[in-house]
N, C-alpha and C positions, 0 to 999 in steps of 0.2 A: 734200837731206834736212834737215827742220831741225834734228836735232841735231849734224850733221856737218859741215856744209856753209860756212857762213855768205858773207861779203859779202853786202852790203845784197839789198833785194827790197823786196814788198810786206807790210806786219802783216800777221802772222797773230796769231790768238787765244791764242798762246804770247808772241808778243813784245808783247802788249798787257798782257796782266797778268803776267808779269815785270819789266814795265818801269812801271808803276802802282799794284803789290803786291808789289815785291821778295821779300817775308817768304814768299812762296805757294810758294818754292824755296827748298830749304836754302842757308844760307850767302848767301844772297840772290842766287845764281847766275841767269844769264841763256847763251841760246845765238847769243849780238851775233857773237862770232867761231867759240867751237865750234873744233870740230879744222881748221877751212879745207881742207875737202877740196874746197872752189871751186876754189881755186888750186894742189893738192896732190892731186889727182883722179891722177894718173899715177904716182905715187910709191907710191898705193893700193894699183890698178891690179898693180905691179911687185909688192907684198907678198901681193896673190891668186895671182900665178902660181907666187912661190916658195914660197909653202903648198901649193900643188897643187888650189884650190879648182877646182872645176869649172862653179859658177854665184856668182853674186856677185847679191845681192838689196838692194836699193836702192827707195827714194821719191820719188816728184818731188813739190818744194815747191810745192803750187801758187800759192803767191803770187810763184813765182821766174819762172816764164812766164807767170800769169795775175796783176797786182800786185792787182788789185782783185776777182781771181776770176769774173770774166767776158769773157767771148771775143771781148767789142767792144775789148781792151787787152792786145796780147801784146804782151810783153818778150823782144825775139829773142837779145837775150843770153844770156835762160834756157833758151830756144828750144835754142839752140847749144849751151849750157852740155853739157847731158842728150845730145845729140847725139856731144860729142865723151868723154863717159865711156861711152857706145854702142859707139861706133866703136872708143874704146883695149881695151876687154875684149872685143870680137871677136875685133879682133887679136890678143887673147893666147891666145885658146882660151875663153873663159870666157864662158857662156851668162847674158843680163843676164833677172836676175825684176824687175818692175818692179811695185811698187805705187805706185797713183793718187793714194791717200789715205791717210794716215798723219798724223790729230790735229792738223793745222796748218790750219784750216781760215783762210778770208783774214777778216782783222775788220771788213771793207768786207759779210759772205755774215752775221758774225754780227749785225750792226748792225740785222739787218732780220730778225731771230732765231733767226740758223743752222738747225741742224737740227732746231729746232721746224716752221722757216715750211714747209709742203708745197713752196713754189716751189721750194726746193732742189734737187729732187728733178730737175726739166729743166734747174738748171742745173748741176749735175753733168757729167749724160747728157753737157750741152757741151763741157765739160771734156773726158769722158775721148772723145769724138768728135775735139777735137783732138790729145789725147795719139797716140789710133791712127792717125789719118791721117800726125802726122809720124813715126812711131817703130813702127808697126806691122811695117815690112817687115823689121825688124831685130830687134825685140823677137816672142820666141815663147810665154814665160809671164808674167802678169797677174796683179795683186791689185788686183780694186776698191778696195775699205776693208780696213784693217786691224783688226783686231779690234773690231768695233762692239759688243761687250761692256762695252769699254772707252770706248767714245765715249759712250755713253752716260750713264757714271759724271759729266762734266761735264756736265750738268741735272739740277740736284731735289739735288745735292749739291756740295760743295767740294771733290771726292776729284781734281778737273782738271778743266783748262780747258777753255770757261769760266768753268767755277763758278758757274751762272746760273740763275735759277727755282728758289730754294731755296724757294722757300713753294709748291712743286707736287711735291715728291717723292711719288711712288706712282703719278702719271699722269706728267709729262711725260716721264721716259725713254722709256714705249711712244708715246708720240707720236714722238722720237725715233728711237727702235727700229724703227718703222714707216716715215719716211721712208727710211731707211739701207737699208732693205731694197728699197724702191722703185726708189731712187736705183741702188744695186748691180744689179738686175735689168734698169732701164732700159738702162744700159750696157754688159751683158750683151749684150742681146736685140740693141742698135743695132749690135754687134759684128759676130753671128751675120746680121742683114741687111747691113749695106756692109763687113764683113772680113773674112770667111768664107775669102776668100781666101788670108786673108796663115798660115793654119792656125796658130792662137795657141792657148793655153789658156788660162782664167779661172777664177778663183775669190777668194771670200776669206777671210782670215786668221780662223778661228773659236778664240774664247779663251773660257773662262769659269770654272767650279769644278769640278771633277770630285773627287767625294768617297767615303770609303766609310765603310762604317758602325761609328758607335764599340762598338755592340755586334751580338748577333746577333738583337736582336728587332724582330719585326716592322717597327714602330712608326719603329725606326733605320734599316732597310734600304728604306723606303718613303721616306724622308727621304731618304736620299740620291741615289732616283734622280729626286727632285722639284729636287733642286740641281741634277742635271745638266740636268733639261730647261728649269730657270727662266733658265739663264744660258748654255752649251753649245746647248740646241734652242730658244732663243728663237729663234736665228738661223740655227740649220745644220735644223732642221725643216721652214721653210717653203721650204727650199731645195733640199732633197732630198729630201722626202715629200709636201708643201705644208701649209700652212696655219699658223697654232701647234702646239704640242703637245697636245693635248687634253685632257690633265691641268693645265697652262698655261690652258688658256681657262674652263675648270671653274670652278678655284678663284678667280682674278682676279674672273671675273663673279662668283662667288658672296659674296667679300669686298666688291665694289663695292653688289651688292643690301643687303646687312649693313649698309652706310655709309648708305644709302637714297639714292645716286645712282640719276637716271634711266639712264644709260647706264654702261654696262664702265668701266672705264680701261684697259683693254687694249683698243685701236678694234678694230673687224673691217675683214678685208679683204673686198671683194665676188670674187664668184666668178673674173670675170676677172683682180683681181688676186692672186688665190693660181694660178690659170692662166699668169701672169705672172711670178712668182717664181719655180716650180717651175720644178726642171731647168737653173737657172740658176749651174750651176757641172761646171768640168770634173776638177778634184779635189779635194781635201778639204784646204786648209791648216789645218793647227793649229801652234796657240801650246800648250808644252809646258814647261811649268815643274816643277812641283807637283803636290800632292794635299793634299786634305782630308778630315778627320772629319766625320760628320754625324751627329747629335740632331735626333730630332725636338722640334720647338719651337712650338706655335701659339701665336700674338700676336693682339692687336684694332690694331696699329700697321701703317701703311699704308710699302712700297717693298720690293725684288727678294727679297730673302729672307727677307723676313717676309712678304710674299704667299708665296712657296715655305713659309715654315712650316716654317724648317732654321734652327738654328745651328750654322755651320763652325768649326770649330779646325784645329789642328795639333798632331800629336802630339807633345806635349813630348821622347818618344824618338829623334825625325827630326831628322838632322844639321842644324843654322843655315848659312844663306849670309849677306852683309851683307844685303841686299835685305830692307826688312822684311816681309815678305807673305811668302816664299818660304821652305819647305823642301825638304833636298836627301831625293827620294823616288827613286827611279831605279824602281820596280815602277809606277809610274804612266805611265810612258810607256806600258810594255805594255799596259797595263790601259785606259788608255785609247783607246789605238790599237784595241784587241780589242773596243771597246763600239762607235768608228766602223763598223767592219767588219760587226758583228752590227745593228747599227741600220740602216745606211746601204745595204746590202746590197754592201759590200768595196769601195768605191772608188777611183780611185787617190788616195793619200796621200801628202803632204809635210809634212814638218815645217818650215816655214816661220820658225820660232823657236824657239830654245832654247839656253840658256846658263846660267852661274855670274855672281855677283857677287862682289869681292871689295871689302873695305872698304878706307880709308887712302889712302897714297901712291903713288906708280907702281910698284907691284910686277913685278917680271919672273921672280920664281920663285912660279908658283903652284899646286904641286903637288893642292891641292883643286878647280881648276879641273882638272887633269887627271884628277882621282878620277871626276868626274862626268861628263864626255865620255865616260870608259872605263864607264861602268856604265851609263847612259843608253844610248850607241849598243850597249853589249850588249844590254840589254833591249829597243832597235828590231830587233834582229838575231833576237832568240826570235820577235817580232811575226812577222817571214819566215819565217824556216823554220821557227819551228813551228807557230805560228796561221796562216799561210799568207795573212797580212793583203797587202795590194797596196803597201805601199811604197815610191815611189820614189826618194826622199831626204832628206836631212837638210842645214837650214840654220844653219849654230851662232849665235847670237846673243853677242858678236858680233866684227866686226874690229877692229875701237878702241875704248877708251875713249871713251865721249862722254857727253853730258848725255842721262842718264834722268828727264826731265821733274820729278817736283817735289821728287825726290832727288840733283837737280843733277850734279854730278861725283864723288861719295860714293861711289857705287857703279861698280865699273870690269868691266864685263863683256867688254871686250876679249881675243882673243888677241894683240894689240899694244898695248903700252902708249904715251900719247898724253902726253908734258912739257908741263901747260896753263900751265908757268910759263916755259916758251920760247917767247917771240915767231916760232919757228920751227916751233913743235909739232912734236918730235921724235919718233920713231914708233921703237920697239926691240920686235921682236919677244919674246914673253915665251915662256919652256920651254914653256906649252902650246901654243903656234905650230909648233915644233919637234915635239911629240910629237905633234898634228894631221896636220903633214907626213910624219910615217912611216905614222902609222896608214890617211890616205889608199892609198898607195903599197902598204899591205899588205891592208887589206879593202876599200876601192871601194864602199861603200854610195853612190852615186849624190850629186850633189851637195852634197857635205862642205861 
């Protein structure tokens, strides 16, 4: 994983502009060594089984097996690598969730325009064809991509890497957007024809703004559920219903006619490939942080939420984490759990992510970290028994301290804290590791 992981590999598009743009990460931090859980994989390993996790969800770097990101050039080291962190968390009990892709893409895949160029999309498919063939019979749950809300965010903007096609913001993300869905789908589908057997599940990681309304008019509440579909059903819609959102294609096309483009900036898919997508997941990951306010807001300026026609806030009354994006909302989980469920027609769900940040030094007492685990998986726990939502676990984001991309080491969302000033990276379980570990042992909501 790149933020954890390090010894050498192939660049990816993290350690290009790190290493190019230092200034692009606070502190001008880079993930060159990261917590070495290359070499510290076991000691990990030891700190899931004495927390009582029950799945451990992890990334494979693709530039760690594939250096240049194509399948004419594996690196059996990385091969190995991912193999023997397979094999030590079997052995301990502990069910490995394996995503594909998580933002590291190789700078050999972006050189030729990452996830703008369509080719990406078969060479993905490649990718994860070798991931399943070597790691299939052992690996039973999948994440294509990890939040492609977020991958996104690097074209058309500097909000992350790459930081590329800024003079095309308001199209090239759905260019983007469109491969990613492709790409996800192919891998899918290639699954479902040569793995079938190995009985895995798939899906992926869906992140975006889930908001509600600052007031009760009309005008507010229409807004807010045009945020959820602009960023949330960009990519969980055509996946689970097909195609965009249709309030999503509406307005786009109607704002691109307005610009007097001949064509959307939202492409369309042809029939076969909304045929193609759909259906192409076996549960529902979400990334669950937060919540937002929404005002309705029309604009003549072109990109995501000003096509949606929403300005989000945050309620200045909702607790602060360090993380600047992030309030601690704990009704949001419910809430938004209850909208997958009603939208989606109750699928199963996992919480794939979700955690506190805290700011500073290596803290080991972090009682606001414990506040929000304990209010959070409350509010997953009313999802079950009382909305009677499908949940079938929860994955805390996360186990170490590590590099959260352009907030560097700033923010430490670990329940282990990680000494980046020991050449040893020392690992000290913090109180909420401790209070994790009972609360496993006494309520069991499924992969803690």
């Amino acid at each position: 994983m790149e933020r954890t992981e390090k010894s050498w590999k192939g660049p990816s598009i993290w350690d290009n502009i790190t290493h190019k743009k230092p200034s692009f990460v606070y502190n001008n931090e880079n993930a060159d060594v990261a917590a070495d859980s290359y070499h510290r994989y076991k000691e990990d390993v030891q700190l899931l089984e004495n927390i009582g996790f029950q799945m451990y969800r992890f990334s494979i770097a693709w530039t760690r097996i594939l250096p240049n990101g194509r399948v004419n050039n594996v690196n059996q080291a990385g091969i190995d690598y991912y193999m023997s962190l397979i094999d030590e968390l079997l052995a301990k009990g502990i069910e490995p969730m394996v995503t594909i892709y998580q933002f590291d893409l190789p700078q050999d895949l972006e050189d030729i325009g990452g996830w703008t160029n369509p080719e990406i999309v078969e060479i993905f498919v490649e990718y994860a064809d070798l991931v399943f063939k070597t790691y299939g019979d052992k690996v039973k749950w999948w994440i294509t991509i990890n939040e492609p809300g977020a991958v996104v965010q690097g074209y058309g903007s500097d909000k992350f890497a790459p930081a590329a096609y800024l003079d095309l913001t308001g199209t090239v993300e759905y260019q983007v957007g469109r491969n990613l869905l492709l790409a996800h789908a192919g891998a899918y589908r290639l699954y479902q024809k040569n793995y079938s057997h190995q009985n895995g599940k798939l899906s992926m990681t869906f992140y975006g703004l889930f908001c509600i309304p600052k007031t009760d008019s009309l005008e507010d509440k229409k807004a807010a559920e045009r945020c959820y579909q602009h960023t949330f059903g960009w990519f969980s819609h055509p996946v689970f219903i097909g195609d965009y959102p249709p309030e999503m294609r509406k307005r786009v096309d109607e704002l691109s006619r307005r610009e007097n483009r001949n064509t959307s900036r939202l492409p369309y898919f042809t029939q076969d490939e909304i045929n193609h997508i759909k259906g192409t997941a076996d549960y529902y990951g979400l990334s669950q942080y937060t919540i937002f306010v929404a005002t309705d807001a029309e604009g003549s300026e072109t990109g995501q939420l000003k096509d949606a026609g929403v300005h989000c806030t945050a309620d200045p009354s909702w607790p602060e984490e360090s993380f600047d994006l992030y309030k601690v909302v704990p009704q949001g989980m419910r809430l938004n759990v209850k909208k997958i469920c009603e939208d989606y027609g109750n699928p199963e769900i996992i919480i794939t992510e979700s955690g506190y940040a805290e700011d500073g030094s290596n803290f080991t007492d972090d009682p606001l970290r414990i506040n929000f685990l304990e209010t959070y998986l409350g509010e997953l726990r009313e999802s079950i028994y009382t909305d009677g939502c499908n949940v079938k676990g929860h994955i805390t984001w996360s186990l170490l301290d590590s590099m959260e991309w352009r907030q560097g080491y700033k923010n430490k969302f670990g329940l282990v804290s990680v000494d980046y000033s020991s050449p040893n990276r020392t690992r000290t379980m913090k109180k909420s590791a401790h209070w994790m570990k009972h609360y496993i042992k006494m309520h069991k909501i499924y992969y803690q």
